[in-house]
C-alpha positions in Angstrom: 65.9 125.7 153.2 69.4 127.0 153.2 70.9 123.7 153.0 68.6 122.8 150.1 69.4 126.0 147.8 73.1 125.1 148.7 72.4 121.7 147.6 71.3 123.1 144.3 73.9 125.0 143.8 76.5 122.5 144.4 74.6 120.4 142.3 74.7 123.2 139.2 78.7 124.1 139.8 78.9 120.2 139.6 77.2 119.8 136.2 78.8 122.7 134.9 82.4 121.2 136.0 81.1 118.2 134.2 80.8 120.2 131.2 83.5 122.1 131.1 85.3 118.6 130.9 83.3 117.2 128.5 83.9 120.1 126.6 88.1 120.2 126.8 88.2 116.5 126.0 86.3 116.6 123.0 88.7 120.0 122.2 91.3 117.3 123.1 90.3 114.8 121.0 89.6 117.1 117.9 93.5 118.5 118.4 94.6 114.7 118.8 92.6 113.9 115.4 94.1 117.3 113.4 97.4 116.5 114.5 97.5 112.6 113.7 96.0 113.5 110.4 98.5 115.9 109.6 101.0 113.3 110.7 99.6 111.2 108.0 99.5 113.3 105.2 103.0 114.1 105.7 104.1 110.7 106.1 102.4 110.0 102.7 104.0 112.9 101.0 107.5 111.7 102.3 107.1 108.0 100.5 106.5 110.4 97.5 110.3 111.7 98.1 111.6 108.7 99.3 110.0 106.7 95.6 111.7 109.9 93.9 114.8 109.6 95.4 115.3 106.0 94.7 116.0 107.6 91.6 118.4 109.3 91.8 120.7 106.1 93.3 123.1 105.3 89.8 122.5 101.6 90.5 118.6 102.3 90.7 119.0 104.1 87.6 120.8 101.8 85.8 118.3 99.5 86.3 115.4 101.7 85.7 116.9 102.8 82.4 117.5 98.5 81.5 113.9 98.4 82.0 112.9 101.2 79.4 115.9 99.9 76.8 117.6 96.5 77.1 114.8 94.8 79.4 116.1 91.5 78.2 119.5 92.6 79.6 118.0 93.0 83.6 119.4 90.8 85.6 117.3 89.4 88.5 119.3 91.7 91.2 117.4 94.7 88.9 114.0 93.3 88.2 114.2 92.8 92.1 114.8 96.6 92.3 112.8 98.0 89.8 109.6 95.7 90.9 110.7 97.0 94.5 110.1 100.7 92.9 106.8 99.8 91.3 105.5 98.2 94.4 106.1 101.3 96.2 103.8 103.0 93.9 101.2 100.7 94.0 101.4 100.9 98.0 101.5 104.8 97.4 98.4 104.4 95.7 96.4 102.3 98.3 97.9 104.4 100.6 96.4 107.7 99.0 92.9 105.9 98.8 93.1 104.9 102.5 93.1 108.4 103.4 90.8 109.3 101.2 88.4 106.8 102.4 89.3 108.0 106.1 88.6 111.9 105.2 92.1 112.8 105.9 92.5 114.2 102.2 90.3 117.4 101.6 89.4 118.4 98.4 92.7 119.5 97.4 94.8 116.6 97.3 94.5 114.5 94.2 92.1 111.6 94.7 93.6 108.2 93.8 92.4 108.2 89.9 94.2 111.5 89.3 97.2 110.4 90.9 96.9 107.2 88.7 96.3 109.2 85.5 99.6 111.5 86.3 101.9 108.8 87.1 100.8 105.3 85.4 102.5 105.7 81.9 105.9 107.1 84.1 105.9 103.7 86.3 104.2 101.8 83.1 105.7 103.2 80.4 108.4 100.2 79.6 107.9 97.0 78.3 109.2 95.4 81.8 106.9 97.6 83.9 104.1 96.4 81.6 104.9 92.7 81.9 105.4 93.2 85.7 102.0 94.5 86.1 100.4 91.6 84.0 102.2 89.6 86.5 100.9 91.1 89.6 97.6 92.5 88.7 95.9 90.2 90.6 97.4 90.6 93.9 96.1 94.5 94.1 93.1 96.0 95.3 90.4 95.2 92.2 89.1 98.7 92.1 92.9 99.8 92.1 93.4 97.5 89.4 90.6 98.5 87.1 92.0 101.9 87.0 95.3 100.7 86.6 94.1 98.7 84.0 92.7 101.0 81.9 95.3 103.5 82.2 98.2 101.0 81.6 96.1 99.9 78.1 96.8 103.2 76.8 100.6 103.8 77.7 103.1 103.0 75.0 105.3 100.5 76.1 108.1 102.5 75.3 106.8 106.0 76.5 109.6 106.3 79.1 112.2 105.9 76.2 110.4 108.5 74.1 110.0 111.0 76.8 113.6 110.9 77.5 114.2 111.0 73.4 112.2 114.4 73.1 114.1 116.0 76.0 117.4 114.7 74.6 115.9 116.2 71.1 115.2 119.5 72.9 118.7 120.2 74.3 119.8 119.6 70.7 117.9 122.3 69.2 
């Protein structure tokens, strides 16, 4: 009898071990998850700074302002950089809607229509950022598109020239 309540009780520190490892593996796992979603939040954020800084290069901006003025003036060296610039968006935007899709954003990151609402008519506001889209439409995700669509339709094709106009208006009052 002694050697049979031992048993037991070897038996019950044994499933108890066993659950105590079951238990820090799934802590494990959960930690891994919060930490590689974090990872890719951030790394989506910085392609954000990384699109912004591209910017601020003068040779990126020479071409960027071409393609809101003198688009007939770009030379293919700058329609290759500002279509680089415009693809980075659109992968920005598949990226956002991946994560989405994953449940790595939460509720207070901007889902992938609100980020296409705030940012279409800056990318799309120029008669070379409109062409380039009627272009390349068709290679992007349809529901991408569609939104795209419908938010390029009602962007000025100069609305990047007139934005800059009124703030150029504004330091002049």
């Amino acid at each position: 009898m002694n050697a049979d309540k031992i048993n037991k009780w070897l038996v019950l520190g044994a499933n108890v071990g066993v659950l105590i490892g079951i238990i820090l593996v799934v802590l494990e796992i959960r930690q891994a998850t919060i930490t590689t979603n974090a990872e890719m939040v951030s790394n989506h954020q910085n392609r954000w700074v990384e699109i912004s800084l591209s910017m601020q290069n003068a040779e990126f901006a020479e071409a960027w302002a071409k393609a809101m003025q003198d688009h007939d003036e770009l030379s293919v060296s700058e329609m290759i950089q500002v279509s680089g610039f415009l693809w980075a968006f659109i992968d920005q935007l598949h990226s956002n809607q991946r994560l989405w899709q994953l449940g790595v954003f939460v509720e207070a990151m901007p889902s992938t229509e609100q980020v296409i609402q705030g940012n279409a008519s800056f990318f799309f506001g120029s008669e070379f950022a409109q062409s380039w889209w009627a272009e390349n439409k068709a290679n992007i995700n349809p529901q991408l598109a569609t939104i795209l669509d419908q938010e390029i339709e009602n962007t000025a094709r100069s609305e990047n020239l007139e934005t800059y106009e009124r703030i150029r208006e504004r330091m002049h009052k």
